[in-house]
N, C-alpha and C positions, 0 to 999 in steps of 0.2 A: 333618641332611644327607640329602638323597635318596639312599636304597639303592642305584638304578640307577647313581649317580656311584661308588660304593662296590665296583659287580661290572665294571664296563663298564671294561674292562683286556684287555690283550692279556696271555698266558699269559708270567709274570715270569719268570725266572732262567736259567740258562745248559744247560738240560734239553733230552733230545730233541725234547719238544713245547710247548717256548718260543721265545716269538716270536724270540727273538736268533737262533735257530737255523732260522728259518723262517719269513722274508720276504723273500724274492730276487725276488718279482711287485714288489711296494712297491719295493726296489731298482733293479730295471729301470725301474720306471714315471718315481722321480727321476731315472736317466740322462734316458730320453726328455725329458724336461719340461727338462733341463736350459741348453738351448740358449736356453730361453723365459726360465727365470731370469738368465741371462746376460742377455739383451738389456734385458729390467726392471731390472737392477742397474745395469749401460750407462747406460741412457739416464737412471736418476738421479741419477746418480753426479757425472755431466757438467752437471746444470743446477741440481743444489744444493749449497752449501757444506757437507762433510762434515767434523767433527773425530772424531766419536765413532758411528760410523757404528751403530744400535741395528738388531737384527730380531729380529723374534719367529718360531719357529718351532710354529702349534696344531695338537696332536695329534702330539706328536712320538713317541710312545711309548718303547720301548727295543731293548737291540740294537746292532748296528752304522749302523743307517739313525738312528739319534738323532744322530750328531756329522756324517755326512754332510751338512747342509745346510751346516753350518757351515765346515767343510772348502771347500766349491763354493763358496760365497760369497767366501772369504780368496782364493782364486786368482784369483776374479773381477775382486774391486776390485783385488788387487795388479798383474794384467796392465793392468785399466784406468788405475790410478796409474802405471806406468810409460809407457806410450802417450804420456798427459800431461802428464807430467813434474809431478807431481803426489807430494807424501806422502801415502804412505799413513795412513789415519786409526785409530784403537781401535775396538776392536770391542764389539761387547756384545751378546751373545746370551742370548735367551731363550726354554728350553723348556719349552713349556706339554702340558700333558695331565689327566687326570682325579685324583682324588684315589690311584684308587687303583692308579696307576701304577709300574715297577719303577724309580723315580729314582735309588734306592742303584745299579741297576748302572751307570747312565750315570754317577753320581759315582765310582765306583769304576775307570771306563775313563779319565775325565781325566786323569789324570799320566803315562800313556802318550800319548795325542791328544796334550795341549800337547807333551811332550817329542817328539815327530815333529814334530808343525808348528817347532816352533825347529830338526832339524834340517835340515827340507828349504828354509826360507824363510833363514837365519841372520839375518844382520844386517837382513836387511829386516823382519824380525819383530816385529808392534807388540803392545802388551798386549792381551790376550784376553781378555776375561771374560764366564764362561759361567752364567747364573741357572737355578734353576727357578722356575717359576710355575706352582702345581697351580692347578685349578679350571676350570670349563664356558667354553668358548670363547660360548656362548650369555648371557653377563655380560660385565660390563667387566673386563679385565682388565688394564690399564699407564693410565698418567694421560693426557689431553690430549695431543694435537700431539706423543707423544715415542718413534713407534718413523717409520721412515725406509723398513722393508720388514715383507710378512709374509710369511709361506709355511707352505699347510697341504697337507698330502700324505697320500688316503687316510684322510681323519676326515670332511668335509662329509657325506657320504652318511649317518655315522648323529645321528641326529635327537635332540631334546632328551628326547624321550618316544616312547613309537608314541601311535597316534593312541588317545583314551578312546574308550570306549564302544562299541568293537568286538565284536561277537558274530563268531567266526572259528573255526568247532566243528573245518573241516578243515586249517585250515595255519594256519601261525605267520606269514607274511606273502603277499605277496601271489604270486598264479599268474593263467594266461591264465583261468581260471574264475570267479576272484574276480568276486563282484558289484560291479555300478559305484558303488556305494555306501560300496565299501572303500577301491578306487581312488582318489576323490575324497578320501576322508580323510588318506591316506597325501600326497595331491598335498599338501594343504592344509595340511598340517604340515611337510612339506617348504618351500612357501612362506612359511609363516608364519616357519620358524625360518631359512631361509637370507637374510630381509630383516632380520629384527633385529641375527645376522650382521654382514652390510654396514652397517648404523647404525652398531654398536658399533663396530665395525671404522674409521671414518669419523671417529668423535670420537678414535681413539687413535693413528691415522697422519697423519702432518703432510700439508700440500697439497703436490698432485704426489709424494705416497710410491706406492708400488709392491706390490702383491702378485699374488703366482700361487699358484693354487689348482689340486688335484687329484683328485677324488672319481671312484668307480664311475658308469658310466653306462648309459644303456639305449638301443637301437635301437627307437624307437617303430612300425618298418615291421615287426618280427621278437614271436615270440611270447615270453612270458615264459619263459626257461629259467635258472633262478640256483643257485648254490648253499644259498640260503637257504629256496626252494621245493624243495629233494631233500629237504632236513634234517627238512621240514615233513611229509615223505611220509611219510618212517622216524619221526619220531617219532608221528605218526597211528598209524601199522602195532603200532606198542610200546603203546600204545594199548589195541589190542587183541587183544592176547595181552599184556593189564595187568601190563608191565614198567614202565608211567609209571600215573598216577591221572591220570583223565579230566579231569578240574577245573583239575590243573595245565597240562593241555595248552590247553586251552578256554578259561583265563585270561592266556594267551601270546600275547604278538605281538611282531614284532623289530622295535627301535625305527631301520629302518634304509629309506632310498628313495633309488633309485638314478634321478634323473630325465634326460629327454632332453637334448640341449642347447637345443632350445626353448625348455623350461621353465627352465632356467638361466637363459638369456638377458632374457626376458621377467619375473622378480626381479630382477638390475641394473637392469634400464633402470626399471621401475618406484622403485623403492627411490631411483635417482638421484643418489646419492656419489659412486659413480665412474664412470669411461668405461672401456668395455670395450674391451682393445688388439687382446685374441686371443683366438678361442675354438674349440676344434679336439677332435675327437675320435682317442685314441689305442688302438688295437686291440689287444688281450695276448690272448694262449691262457689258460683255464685253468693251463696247465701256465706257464706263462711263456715259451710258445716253445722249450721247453729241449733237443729237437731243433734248433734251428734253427742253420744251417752247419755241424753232425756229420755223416760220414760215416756210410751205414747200417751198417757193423760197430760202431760205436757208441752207435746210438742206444739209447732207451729203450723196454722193451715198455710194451705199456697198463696194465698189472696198477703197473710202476715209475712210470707217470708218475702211475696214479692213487692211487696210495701219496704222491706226492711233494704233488698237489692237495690231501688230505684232511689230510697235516700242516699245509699251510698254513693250511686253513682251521679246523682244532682251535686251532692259535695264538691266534687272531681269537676264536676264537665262544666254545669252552670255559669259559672264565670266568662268561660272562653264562648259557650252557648249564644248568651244575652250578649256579648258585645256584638256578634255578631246577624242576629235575628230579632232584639230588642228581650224586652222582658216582661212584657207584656203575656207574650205566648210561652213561656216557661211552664206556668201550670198544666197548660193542657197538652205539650209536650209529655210533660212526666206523667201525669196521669194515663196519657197513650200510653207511654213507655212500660208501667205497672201492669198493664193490662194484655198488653203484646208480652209480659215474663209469665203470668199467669196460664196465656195459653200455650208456652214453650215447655212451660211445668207440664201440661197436663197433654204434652207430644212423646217428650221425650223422657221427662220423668225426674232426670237427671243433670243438672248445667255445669260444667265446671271447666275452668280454666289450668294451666303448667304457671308456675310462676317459676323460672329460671334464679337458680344462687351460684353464684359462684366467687370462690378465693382463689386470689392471687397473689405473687409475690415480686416485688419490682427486682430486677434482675441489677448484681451488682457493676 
């Protein structure tokens, strides 16, 4: 089994710096998107005969945001069966992610989920069955013709691998410095892996199935400013005053590319399975906005907000971080990290990332 399948997890269990307890960006991002998956479910809903309605959900990780899709989906079809006048059909979900995902807690939240969903739907309430399916969304993963939707949320952006043969002495991915030589590799693995994607994806959603996708995106007008080039700083700096071994640093790259919507676009139409419905970019603060309509008696200072950023992104990174630099130096890692967002606050004022949505529809 490839190692990287082994580390490449979001931070497991119910702790203060697990992902359950810190992903409200990812949260907000599915409200946003959500309007899109309604109209995707809509509009299949109504042109295919459903009994057992299947979707897959890649990259679902854990948490509270793992039974969310599932949730939006049941309300979805059950508003659009009654419209209809239509029964509603069974469900059958499926949550895919890496091998070495926290799936015990998602199992261990279902008897709570299904017992809400029976009581908020009663009688209208059709059988639910919820699967997991570990393994790389970059393989086949369900048989021919037999899922109906998919929906991936905040996984596309990282990649099957980083790109080989990288010599990258000063950061772990890419910055506005990087030579064009990096850039292009990062592009081209990017493309390589999000067409095989749409292949696979193609052979295992019926014609006229549905999916919306949601990954990090980048302003090709705007310089490079990420979290994953601060990370690259501080770990440089650890570096030297060798709190890290140069070799480990040297031999690092994040297997991760956040591309424009151009470049999205221009992989669809190439690749050719499906027709693209929508494709829009949606704006989040670092912070997730989390001032946003608080009055200033209670807002948040920058020191809080960049405390709240830096958990986020320890959720996210930490795993793949510590297997590869130990864990020992994790703390003082993030503490860097917190302190290098605080003085970004207090440059520029303002941090925010495109997170790219887009729907599409498998061509008959």
């Amino acid at each position: 089994m490839d190692r990287q399948q082994v580390v490449l997890h979001m931070n497991p269990g119910m702790g203060d710096n697990s992902y359950a307890n810190n992903s409200i960006i990812q949260n907000k991002v599915m409200r946003k998107a959500k309007p899109i998956v309604e109209e995707s479910i809509v509009r299949l809903y109504t042109i295919i005969p459903i009994r057992c309605f299947k979707v897959a959900d890649l990259g679902c990780s854990s948490g509270p945001n793992a039974l969310q899709l599932v949730s939006n989906v049941i309300d979805i079809v059950d508003c659009s069966s009654s419209n209809l006048n239509l029964k509603p059909p069974v469900f059958q979900f499926f949550l895919n992610d890496l091998f070495g995902n926290d799936f015990n807690s998602i199992f261990k939240s279902l008897p709570q989920f299904l017992e809400s969903l029976e009581e908020n739907k009663g009688h209208k309430f059709d059988p639910c069955f919820i699967n997991a399916t570990p393994g790389t969304f970059y393989r086949r993963l369900f048989p021919n013709d037999s899922l109906h939707f998919v929906h991936s949320s905040f996984s596309l952006h990282w990649l099957s691998q980083a790109p080989k043969e990288l010599v990258n002495k000063k950061n772990i991915h890419l910055t506005s410095t990087s030579p064009p030589a990096m850039h292009r590799a990062y592009r081209e693995q990017f493309q390589k892996d999000f067409k095989v994607f749409l292949k696979l994806r193609s052979q295992e959603v019926v014609g006229g199935g549905g999916m919306v996708l949601t990954l990090f995106g980048r302003d090709k007008t705007c310089d490079i400013r990420t979290a994953w080039t601060i990370i690259g700083t501080i770990l440089n700096d650890m570096v030297l005053e060798n709190l890290i071994e140069a070799t480990k640093f040297e031999s690092f790259n994040l297997p991760l590319y956040d591309p424009t919507i151009e470049e999205a676009k221009e992989v669809i139409e190439k690749e050719g399975s499906f027709t693209l419905q929508r494709l829009e970019a949606v704006i989040m603060g670092w912070d997730a906005n989390i001032n946003e309509g608080v009055d200033d008696n209670n807002k948040l200072d920058l020191n809080m907000r960049a405390h709240f950023i830096t958990k986020q992104h320890r959720a996210a990174l930490e795993p793949l971080l510590k297997a590869q630099f130990g864990e020992n130096v994790m703390d003082k890692l993030f503490l860097r990290f917190k302190t290098k967002v605080v003085q970004l606050f207090m440059e520029v004022e303002i941090l925010e990332f495109p997170t790219i949505v887009m729907s599409l529809i498998k061509n008959v």
